[in-house]
Structures are given as structure tokens and as C-alpha cells.
C-alpha positions as a Markdown table, in Angstrom:
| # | Residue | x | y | z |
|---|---|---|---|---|
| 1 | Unk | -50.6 | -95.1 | 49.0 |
| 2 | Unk | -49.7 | -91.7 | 47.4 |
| 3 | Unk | -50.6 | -88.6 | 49.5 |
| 4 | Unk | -50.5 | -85.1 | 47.7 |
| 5 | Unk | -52.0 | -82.5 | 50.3 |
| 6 | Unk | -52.7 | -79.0 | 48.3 |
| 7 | Unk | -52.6 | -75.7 | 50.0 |
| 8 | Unk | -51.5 | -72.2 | 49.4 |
| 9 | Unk | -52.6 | -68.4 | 50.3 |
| 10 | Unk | -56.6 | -67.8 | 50.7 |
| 11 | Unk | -57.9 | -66.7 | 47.4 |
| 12 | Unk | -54.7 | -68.4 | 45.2 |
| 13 | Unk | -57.0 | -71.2 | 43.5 |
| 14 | Unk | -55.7 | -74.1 | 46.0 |
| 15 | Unk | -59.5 | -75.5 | 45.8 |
| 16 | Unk | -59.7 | -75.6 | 41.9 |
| 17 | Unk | -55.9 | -77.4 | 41.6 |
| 18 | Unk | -56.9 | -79.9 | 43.7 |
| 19 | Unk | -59.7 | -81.0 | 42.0 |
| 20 | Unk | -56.9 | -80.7 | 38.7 |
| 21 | Unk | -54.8 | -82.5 | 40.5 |
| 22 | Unk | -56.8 | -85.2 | 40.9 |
| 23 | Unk | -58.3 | -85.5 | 37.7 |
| 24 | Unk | -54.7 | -85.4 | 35.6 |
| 25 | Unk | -53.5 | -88.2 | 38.3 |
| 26 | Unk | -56.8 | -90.4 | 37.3 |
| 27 | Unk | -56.2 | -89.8 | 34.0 |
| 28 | Unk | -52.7 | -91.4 | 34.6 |
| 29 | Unk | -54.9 | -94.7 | 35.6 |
| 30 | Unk | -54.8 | -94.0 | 39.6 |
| 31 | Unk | -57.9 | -94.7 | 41.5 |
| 32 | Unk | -58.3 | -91.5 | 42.8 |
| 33 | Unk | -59.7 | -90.1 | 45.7 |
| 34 | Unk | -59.9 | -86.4 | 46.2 |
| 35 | Unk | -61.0 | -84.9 | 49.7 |
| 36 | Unk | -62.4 | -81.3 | 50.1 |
| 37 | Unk | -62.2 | -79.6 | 53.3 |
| 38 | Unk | -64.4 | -76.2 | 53.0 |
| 39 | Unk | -67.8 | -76.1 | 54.1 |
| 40 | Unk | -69.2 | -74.7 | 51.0 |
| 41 | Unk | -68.6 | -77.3 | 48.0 |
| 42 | Unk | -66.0 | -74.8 | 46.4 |
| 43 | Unk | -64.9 | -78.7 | 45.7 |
| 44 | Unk | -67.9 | -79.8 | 43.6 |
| 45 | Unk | -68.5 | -76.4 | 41.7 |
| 46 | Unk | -64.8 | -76.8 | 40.5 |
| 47 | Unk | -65.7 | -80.8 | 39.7 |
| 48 | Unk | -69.1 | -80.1 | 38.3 |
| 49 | Unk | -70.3 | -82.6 | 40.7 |
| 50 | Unk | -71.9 | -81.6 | 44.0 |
| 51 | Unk | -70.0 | -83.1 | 46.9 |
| 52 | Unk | -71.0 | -84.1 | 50.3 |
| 53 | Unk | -71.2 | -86.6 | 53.3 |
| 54 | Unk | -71.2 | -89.5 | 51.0 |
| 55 | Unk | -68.3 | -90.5 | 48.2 |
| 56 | Unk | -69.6 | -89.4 | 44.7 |
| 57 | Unk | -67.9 | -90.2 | 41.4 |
| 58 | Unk | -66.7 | -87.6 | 39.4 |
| 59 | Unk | -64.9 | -88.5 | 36.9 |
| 60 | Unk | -63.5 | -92.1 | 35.2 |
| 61 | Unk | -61.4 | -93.5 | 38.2 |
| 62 | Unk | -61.4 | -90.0 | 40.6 |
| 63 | Unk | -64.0 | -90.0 | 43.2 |
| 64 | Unk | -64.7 | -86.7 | 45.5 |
| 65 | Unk | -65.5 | -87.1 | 49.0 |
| 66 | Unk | -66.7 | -83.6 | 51.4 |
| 67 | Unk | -66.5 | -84.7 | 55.1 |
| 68 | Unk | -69.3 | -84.2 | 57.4 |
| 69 | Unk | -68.0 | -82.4 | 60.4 |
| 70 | Unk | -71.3 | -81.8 | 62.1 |
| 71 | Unk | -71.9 | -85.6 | 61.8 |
| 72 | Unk | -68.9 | -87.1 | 63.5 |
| 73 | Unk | -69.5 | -84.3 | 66.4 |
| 74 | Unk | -72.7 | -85.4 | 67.0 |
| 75 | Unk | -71.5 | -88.9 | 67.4 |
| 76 | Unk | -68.4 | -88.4 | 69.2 |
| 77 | Unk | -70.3 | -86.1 | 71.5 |
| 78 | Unk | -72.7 | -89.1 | 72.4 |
| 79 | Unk | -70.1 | -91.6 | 72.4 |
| 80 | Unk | -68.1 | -89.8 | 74.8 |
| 81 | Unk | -71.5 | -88.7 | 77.1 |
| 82 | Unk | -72.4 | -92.4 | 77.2 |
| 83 | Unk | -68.6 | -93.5 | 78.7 |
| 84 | Unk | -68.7 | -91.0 | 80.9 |
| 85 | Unk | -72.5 | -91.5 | 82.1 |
| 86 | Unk | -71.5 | -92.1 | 85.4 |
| 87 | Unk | -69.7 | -89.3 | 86.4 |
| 88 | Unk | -72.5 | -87.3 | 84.2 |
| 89 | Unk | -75.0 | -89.2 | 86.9 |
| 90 | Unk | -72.8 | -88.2 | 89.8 |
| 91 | Unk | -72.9 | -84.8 | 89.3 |
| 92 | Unk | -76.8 | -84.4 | 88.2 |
| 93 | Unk | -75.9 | -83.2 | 84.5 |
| 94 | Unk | -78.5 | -83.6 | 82.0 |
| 95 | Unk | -77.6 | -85.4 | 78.7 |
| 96 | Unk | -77.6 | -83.5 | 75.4 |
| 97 | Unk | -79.2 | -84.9 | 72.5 |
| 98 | Unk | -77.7 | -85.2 | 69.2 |
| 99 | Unk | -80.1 | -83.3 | 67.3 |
| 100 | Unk | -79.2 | -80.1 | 69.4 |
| 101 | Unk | -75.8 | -80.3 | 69.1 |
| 102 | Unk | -74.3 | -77.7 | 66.7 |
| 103 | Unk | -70.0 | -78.4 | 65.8 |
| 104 | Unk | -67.4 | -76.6 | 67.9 |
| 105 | Unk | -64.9 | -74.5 | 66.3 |
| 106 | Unk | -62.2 | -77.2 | 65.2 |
| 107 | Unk | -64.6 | -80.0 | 64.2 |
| 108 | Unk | -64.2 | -79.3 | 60.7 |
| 109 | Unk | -60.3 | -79.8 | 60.7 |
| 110 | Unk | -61.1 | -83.2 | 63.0 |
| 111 | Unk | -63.3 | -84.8 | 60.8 |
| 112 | Unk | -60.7 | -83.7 | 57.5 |
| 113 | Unk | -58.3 | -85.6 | 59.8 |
| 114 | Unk | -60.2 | -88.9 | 60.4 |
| 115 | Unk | -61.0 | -88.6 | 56.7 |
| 116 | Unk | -57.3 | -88.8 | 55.5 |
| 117 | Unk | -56.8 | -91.6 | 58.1 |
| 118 | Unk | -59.5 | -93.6 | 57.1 |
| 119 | Unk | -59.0 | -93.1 | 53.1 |
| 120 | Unk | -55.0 | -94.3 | 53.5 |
| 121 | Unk | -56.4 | -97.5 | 55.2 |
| 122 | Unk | -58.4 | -98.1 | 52.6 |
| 123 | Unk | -57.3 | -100.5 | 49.6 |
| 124 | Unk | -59.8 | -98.7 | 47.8 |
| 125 | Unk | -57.6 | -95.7 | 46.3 |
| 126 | Unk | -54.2 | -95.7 | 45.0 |
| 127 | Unk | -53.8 | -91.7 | 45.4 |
| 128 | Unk | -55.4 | -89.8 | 47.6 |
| 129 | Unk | -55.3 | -85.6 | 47.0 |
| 130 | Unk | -56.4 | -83.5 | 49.7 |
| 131 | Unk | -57.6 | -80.1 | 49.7 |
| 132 | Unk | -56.5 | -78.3 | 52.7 |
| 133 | Unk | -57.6 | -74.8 | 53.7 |
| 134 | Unk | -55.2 | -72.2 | 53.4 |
| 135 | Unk | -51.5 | -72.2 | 54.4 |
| 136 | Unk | -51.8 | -70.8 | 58.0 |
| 137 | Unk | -54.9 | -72.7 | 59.4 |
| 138 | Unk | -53.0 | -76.0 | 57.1 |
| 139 | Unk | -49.8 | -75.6 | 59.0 |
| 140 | Unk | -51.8 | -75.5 | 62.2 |
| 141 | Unk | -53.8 | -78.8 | 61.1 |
| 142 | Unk | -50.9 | -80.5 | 60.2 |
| 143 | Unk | -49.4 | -80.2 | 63.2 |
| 144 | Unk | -52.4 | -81.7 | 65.2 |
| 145 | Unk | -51.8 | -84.8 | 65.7 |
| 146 | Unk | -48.7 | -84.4 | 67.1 |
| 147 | Unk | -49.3 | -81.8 | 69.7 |
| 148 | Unk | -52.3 | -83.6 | 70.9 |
| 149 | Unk | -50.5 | -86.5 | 71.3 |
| 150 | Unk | -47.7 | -84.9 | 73.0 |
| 151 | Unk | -50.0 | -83.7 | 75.7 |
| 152 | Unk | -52.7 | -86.7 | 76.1 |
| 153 | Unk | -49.2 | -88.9 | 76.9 |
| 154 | Unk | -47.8 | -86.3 | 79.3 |
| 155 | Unk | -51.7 | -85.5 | 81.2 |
| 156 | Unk | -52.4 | -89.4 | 81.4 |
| 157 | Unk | -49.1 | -91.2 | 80.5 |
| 158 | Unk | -49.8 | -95.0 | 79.5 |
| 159 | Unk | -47.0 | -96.0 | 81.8 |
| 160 | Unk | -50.0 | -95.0 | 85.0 |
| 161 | Unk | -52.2 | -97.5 | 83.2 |
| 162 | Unk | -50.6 | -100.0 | 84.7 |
| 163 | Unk | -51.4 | -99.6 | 88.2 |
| 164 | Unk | -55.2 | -99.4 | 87.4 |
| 165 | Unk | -56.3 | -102.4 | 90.1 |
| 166 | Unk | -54.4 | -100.2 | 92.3 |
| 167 | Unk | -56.4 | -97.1 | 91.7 |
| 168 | Unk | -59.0 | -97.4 | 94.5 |
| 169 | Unk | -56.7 | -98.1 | 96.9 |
| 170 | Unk | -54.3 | -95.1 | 95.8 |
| 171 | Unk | -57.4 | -93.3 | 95.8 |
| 172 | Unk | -58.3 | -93.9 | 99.7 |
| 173 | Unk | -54.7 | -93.4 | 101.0 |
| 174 | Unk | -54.1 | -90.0 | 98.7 |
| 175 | Unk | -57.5 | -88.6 | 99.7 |
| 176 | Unk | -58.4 | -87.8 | 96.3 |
| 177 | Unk | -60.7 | -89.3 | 93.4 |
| 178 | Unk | -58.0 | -91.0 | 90.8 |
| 179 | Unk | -58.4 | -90.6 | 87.3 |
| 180 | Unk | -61.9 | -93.3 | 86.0 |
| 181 | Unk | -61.1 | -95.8 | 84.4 |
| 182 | Unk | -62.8 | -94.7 | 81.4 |
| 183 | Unk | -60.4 | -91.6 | 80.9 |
| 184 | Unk | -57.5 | -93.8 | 80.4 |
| 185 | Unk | -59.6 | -96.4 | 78.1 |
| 186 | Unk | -60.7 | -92.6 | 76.2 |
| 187 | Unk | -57.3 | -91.4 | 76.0 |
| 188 | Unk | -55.5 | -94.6 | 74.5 |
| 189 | Unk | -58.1 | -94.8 | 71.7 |
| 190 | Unk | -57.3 | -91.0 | 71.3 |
| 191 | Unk | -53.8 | -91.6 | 71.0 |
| 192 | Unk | -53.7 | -94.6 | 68.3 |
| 193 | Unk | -55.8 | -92.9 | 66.6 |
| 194 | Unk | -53.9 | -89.3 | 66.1 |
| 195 | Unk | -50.8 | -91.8 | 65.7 |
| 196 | Unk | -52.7 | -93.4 | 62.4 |
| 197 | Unk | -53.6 | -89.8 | 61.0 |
| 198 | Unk | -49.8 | -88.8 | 62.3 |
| 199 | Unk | -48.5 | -91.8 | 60.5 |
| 200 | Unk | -50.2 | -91.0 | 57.1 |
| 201 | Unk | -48.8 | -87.4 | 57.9 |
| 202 | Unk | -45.2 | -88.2 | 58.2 |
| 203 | Unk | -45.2 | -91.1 | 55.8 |
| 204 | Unk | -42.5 | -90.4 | 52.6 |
| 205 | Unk | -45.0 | -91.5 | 50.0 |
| 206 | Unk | -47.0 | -87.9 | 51.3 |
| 207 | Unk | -45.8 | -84.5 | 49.8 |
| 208 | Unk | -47.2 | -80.8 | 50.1 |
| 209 | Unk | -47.7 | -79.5 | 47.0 |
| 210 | Unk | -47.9 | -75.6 | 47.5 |
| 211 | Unk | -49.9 | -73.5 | 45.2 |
| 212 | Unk | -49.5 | -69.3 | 44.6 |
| 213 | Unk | -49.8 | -66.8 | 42.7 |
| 214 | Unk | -47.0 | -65.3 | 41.4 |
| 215 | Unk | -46.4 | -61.9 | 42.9 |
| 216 | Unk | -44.6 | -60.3 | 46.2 |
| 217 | Unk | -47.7 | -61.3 | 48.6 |
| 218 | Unk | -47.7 | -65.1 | 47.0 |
| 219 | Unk | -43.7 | -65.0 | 47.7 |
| 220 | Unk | -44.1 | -63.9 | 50.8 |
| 221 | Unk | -47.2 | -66.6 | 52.0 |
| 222 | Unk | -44.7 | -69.6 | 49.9 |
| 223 | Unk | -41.7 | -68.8 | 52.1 |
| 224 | Unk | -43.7 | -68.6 | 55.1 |
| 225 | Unk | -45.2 | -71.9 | 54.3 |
| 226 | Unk | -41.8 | -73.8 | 53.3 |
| 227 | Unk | -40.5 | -72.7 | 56.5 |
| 228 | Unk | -43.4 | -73.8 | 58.7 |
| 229 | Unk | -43.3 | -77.3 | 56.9 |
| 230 | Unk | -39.7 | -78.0 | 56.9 |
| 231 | Unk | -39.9 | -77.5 | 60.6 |
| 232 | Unk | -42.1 | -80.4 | 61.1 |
| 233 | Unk | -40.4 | -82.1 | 58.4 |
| 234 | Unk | -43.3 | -82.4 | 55.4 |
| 235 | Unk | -41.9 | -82.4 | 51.9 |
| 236 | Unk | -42.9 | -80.4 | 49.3 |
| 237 | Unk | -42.6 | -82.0 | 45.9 |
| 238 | Unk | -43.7 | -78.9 | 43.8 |
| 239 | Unk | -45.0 | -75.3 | 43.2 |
| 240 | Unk | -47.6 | -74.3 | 41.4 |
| 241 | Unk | -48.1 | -70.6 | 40.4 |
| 242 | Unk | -51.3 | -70.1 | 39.2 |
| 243 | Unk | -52.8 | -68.1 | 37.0 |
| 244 | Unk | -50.0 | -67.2 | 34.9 |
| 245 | Unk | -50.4 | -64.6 | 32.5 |
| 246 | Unk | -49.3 | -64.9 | 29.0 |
| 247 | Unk | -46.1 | -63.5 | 27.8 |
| 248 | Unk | -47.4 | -62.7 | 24.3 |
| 249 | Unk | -50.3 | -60.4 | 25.1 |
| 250 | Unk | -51.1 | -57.9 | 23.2 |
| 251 | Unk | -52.9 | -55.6 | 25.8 |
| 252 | Unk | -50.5 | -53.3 | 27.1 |
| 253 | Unk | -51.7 | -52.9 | 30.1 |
| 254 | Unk | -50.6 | -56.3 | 31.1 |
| 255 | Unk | -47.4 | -55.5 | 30.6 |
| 256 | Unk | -46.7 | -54.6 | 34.1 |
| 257 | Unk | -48.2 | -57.4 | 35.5 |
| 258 | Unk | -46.7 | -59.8 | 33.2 |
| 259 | Unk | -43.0 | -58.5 | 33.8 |
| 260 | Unk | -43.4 | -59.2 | 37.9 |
| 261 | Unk | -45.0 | -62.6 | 37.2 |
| 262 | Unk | -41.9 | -63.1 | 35.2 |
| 263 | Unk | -39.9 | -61.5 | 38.0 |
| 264 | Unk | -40.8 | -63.7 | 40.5 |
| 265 | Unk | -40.9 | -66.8 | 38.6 |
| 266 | Unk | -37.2 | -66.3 | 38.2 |
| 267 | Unk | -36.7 | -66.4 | 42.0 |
| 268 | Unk | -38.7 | -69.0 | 42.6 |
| 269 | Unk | -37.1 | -71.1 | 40.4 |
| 270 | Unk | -33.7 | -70.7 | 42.4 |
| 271 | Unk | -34.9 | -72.7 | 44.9 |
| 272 | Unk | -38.3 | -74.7 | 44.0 |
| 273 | Unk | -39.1 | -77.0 | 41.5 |
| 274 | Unk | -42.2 | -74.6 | 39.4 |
| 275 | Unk | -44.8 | -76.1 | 37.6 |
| 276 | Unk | -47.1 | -73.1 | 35.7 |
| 277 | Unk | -50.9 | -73.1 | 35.1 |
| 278 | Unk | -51.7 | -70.2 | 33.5 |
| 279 | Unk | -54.8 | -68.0 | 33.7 |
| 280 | Unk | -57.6 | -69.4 | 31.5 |
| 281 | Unk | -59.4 | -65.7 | 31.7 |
| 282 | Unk | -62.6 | -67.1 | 33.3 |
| 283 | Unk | -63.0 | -69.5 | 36.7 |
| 284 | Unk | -62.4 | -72.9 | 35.8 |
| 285 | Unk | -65.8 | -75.3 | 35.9 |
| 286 | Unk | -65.7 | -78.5 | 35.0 |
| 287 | Unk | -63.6 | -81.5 | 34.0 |
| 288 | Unk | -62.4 | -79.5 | 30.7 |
| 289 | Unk | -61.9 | -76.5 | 32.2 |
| 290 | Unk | -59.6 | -78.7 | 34.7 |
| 291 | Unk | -58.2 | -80.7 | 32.1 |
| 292 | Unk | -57.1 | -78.0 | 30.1 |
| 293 | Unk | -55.2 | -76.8 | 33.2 |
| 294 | Unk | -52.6 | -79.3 | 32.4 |
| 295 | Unk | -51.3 | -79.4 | 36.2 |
| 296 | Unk | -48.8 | -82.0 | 37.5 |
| 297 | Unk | -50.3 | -85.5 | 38.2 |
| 298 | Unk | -48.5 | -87.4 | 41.2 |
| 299 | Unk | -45.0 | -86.8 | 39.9 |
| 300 | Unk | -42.0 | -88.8 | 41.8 |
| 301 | Unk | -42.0 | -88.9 | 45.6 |
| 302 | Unk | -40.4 | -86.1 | 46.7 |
| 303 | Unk | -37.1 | -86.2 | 48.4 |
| 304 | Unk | -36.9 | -86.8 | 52.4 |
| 305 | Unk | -36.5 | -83.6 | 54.4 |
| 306 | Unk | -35.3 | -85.4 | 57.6 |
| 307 | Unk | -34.2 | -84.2 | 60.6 |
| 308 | Unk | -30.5 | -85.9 | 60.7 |
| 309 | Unk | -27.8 | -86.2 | 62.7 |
| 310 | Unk | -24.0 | -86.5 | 62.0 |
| 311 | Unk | -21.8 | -89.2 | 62.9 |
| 312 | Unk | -19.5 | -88.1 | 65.5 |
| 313 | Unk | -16.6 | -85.5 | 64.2 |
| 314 | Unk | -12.9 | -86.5 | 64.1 |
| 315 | Unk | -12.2 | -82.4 | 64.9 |
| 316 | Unk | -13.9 | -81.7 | 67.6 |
| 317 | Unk | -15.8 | -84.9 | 69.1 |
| 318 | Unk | -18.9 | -83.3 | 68.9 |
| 319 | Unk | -22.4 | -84.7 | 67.1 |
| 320 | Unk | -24.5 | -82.6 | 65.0 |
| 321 | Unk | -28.0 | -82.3 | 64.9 |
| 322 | Unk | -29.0 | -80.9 | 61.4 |
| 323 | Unk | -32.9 | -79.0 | 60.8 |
| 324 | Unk | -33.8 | -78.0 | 57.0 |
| 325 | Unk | -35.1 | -75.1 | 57.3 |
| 326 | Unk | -35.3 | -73.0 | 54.2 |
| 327 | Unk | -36.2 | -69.5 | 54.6 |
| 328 | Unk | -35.7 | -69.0 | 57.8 |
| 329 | Unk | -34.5 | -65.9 | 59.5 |
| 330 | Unk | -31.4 | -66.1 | 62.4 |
| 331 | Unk | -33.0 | -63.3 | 64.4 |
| 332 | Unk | -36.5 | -65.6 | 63.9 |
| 333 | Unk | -34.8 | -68.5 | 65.5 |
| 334 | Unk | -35.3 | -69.9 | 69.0 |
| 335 | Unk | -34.0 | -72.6 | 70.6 |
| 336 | Unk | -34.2 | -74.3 | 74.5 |
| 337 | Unk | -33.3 | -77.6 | 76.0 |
| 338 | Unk | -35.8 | -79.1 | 77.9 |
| 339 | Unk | -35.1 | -82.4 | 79.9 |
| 340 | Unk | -34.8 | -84.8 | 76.7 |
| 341 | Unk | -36.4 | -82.6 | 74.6 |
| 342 | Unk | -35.9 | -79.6 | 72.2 |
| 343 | Unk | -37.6 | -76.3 | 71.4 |
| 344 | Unk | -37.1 | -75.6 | 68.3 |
| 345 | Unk | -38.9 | -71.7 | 67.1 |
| 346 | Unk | -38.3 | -70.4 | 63.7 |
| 347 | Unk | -40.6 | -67.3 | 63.0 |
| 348 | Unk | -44.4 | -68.0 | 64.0 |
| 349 | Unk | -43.9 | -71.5 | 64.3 |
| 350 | Unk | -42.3 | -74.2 | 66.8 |
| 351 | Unk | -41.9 | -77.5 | 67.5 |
| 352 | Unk | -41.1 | -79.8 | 70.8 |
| 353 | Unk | -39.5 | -82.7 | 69.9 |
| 354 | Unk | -38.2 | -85.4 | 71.4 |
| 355 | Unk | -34.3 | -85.7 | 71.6 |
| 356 | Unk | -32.6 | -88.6 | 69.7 |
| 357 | Unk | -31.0 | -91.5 | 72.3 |
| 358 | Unk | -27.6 | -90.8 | 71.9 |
| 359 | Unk | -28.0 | -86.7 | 71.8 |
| 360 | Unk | -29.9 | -87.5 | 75.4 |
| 361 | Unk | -26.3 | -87.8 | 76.9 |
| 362 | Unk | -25.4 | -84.7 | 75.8 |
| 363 | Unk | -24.9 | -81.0 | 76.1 |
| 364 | Unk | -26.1 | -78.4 | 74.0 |
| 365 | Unk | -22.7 | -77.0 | 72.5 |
| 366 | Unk | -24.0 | -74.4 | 70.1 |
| 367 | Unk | -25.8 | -73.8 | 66.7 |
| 368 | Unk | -25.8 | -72.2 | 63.6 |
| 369 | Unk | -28.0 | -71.1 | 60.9 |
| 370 | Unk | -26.0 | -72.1 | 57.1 |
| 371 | Unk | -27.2 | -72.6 | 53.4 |
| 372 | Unk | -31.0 | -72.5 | 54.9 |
| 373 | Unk | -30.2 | -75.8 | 57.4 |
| 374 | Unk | -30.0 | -75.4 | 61.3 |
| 375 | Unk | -26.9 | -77.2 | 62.8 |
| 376 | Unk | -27.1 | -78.2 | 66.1 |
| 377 | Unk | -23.6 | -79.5 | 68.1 |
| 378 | Unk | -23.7 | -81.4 | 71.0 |
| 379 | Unk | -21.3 | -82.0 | 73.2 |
| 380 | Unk | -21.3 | -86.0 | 74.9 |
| 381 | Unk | -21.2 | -85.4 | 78.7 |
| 382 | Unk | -18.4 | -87.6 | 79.9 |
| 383 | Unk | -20.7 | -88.2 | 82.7 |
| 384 | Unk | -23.6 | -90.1 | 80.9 |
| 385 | Unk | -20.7 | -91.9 | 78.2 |
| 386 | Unk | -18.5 | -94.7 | 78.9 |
| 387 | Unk | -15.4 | -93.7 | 79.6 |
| 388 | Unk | -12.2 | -95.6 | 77.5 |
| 389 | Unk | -9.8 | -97.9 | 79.2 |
């Protein structure tokens, strides 16, 4: 399946490209699937169509889906009460009930997450276009599934699993309760399922496709963005600035506007692949409103942004870990070795991730910031290699 997931600054039109998006790639004959993550249906007044819990059609081929996050808290919330009833018995604690449950901060960006999951399973859609809320809160959703994992594998790692008929004996002789057997049964369902949404996530048939308008504060929110997405490696297939004005105006106030639209285009262009929608003069409503948006449909998949690393040098014997990371700043950048794992900070954002095998047996030998990609040299410790005869 084809994953396009739409964000931008607040306020830049993200909402209304999606929903063009998706109707130029149905048009193209894709059975399309567009997901809307605000809790007003911005979504459906863009569509025409009101959105909601439940898939509606909104067009020949594109259907619009608006998860319900107050839903799947309700029912995780008594899923999780009725696993854990006996420790809830234990310590005297009254059940809630569903109906007086209200979500948690967070629960909104869950469900969106189950909802991509379960739409790539399905062999229902051929594309799936996502609207995510703006850049910031999208980098930090993005990056989810991930992090959470990380931490449910180092809190209860699976390897402890194993020495469950164990536990009650460990238990006695440690003098402390061991972790219930339902935590460990809670936390491996927790962890295939942020590794299904993590796996649509990282998979190279999905692309960001960033939308701004075109002006020093959109600049400034699209390098932010590129930076935070290369560091998890996303792709980004294109850029959208919206509501372009036009060239050939003959109000002259617009001149000055017009010339730093045209200013900034220019840069952008340098380094992204541009695709302009320009400014209709009203607020698009509607599937001819959208159409006559003319945005990009799917496109090509865009190319990988890996993390690689270099075969070993002839020069020097070292191996070289290289980072994309466009935009980013030297001063901004961070980096620490821990164990078999790197920290990696480049502006607001970092990442821990796990060390390749072979750069395991190795010593950090330095790094450099070139050409917007972060080379990493490691050194093999003679230690941890075999040695030649």
C-alpha cells in the first residue's frame, strides 16, 4: 500500500490538501482512503461530507474516515481494568464505568495511530492519505511507536518472560511481589502492536509530503520539519506551498507579497522538489474547489533516506556511519555512546537508536557535519575483532 502522511505549520491549509490529495489520487483510479485526525471535522467541511466514527464515501473511489478517540479509550480502559481485576480486587479500588470516562490527553494521536495500522492491513485501499496535525505535535506522533517500544522492552524485556513458572518462587526467595502475569501478556500485545503501526511508519512505499506557505515563517517551520524527519529517517517525496499568489496581478498592493513568495520559492527549489497550489481567493469547499486545486496525486515513491554505513576504508581502517540530516545546525548537534546504542540530538529533536552489529565492536572515532549528512567514524577495537594470522 501507498502511504502519503500530510503535515505542515498550523494554519498552512495541511487539512484542505489532504482531502486534495486524496481526491486527485482517486481520480487516478486508487481506492482511496483518506484519514483525518482533528477533532472538529475541518476534514469533512473541506470534503463536503461530514466525517466521523464510521467510513463515509466521499467521492468515486476516496472514502474519508475521522477516528473516534473517546471510543477506543473507553474500551481500552475496560479491557485493561478487566485484566487487571485482581490486583484492582486486592487493593479495594472501585471499577470505572465506561460511560464516565472522558479521553486522556494523547488518546487522540493513539487512536490516529491504530487507524493507520489497521487501514494498511486492510486489502480494502490501495492508497491511504493521512492528515496529521501540525508539524511539531506530527513529529512527536511519528516518533511514538518507537519510543514506546524502546521503553516497554527495557521496563519488562521479553527475554524475563521466560522464567514465568519461576516467578512465584523468585517471588518468595527475593521477598518481593514479581511482575503478574498479566503485565507481561499486556505488554507483548503492546509491543506487536506499536511494531505494526512502526512498520507502516518506516515502510518505503510511505512518504511525508510537507505543506507551507511560502514566506520566512513557512521556511523556517519546513526546515525545522525536514530536519526532525530525516532524523528518524521518513522521506519526504514533495513540498507543497500553498496558496500561491499570482504573478500577473494587477493590484499593486500584492506586489510585495508576490515578490517574497517568489523569493522563497527560489530557495526552496534548491533543495526540495516544489509542487504550487495557488490561492483560489476564498476557502476551498468541496470536491471542485479541491479539484481545481490541481495538487500532486501519489507521485513516485520517494527516494530512501537511510541511515548507512560505509564499507570499511582502505585510508584509514575505519567504518562510517552516515545520518541525512538536511538543515541541521553543527552547534545543534549532539552526540553520546551508550552501551550499544547512540544518541543522536540535532536541534529540538533526538533519537536512541540501536548500534548496527559490526559498529558494536567499535569505538567512537569522531564525526562530522558535511553537505547536510552526519558522518560518523568508528574505530574496530582490536579487542572485540579477530585478529590476522
Amino acid at each position: 500500500m501507498r502511504t502519503i502522511l500530510i503535515t505542515g505549520p498550523g494554519g498552512s491549509g495541511r487539512t484542505t490538501l489532504a482531502a486534495a490529495t486524496a481526491l486527485a489520487v482517486a481520480a487516478e483510479g486508487s481506492r482511496t482512503l483518506v484519514l483525518g485526525a482533528d477533532r472538529t471535522d475541518t476534514l469533512g467541511a473541506a470534503l463536503g461530507v461530514p466525517t466521523g466514527p464510521k467510513p463515509v464515501e466521499a467521492a468515486p473511489r476516496l472514502t474519508a474516515w475521522r477516528p473516534d478517540p473517546a471510543g477506543d479509550f473507553r474500551r481500552d480502559l475496560a479491557a485493561l481494568q478487566d485484566r487487571a481485576s485482581s490486583a484492582l480486587d486486592l487493593l479495594g479500588a472501585s471499577r470505572l464505568d465506561p460511560e464516565e470516562l472522558t479521553p486522556l490527553p494523547g488518546a487522540g494521536e493513539l487512536a490516529l495511530l491504530r487507524a493507520l495500522r489497521d487501514a494498511a492491513l486492510s486489502e480494502t485501499y490501495d492508497t491511504l492519505v493521512v492528515d496529521l496535525p501540525p508539524a511539531p505535535e506530527a513529529l512527536a506522533l511519528l516518533a511514538l511507536p518507537e519510543e514506546l517500544g524502546r521503553y516497554l522492552r527495557r521496563l519488562l524485556p521479553p527475554e524475563r518472560q521466560a522464567a514465568r513458572a519461576l516467578r512465584p518462587v523468585l517471588g518468595r526467595l527475593a521477598g518481593v511481589p514479581m511482575p503478574a502475569e498479566w503485565l507481561y501478556e499486556t505488554a507483548a500485545r503492546w509491543d506487536v502492536e506499536l511494531g505494526a503501526v512502526q512498520a507502516v511508519i518506516a515502510d518505503r512505499g510511505t512518504v511525508v509530503r510537507l505543506v507551507a506557505e511560502p514566506g520566512p515563517a513557512g521556511g523556517d517551520a519546513l526546515r525545522t520539519a525536514r530536519l526532525g524527519l530525516a532524523l528518524r529517517g521518513l522521506r519526504t517525496d514533495v513540498v507543497i506551498a500553498n496558496r500561491v499568489l499570482p504573478e500577473a496581478s494587477p493590484d499593486t498592493w500584492l506586489a510585495g507579497p508576490v515578490a517574497q513568495q517568489r523569493k522563497t520559492l527560489e530557495e526552496w527549489r534548491e533543495s526540495h522538489d516544489v509542487r504550487t497550489v495557488a490561492h483560489l481567493g476564498r476557502d476551498p469547499r468541496g470536491t471542485d474547489d479541491l479539484t481545481a486545486l490541481a495538487v500532486p496525486g501519489a507521485g513516485q515513491p520517494a527516494p530512501a533516506a537511510d541511515w548507512t554505513v560505509t564499507d570499511r576504508l582502505d585510508t584509514d581502517g575505519v567504518l562510517v556511519w552516515e545520518i541525512p540530516l538536511p538543515g541541521a545546525i553543527r552547534e545543534e548537534l549532539d552526540l553520546v555512546r551508550r552501551g550499544d546504542e547512540l544518541v543522536v540530538t540535532a536541534g529540538a529533536f533526538r533519537r536512541v537508536v540501536p548500534l548496527p552489529s559490526a559498529l558494536r565492536r567499535c569505538t567512537v572515532d569522531g564525526a562530522a557535519l558535511r553537505e547536510g549528512a552526519l558522518r560518523i567514524r568508528f574505530a574496530p577495537d582490536p579487542k572485540l575483532w579477530p585478529q590476522d594470522r
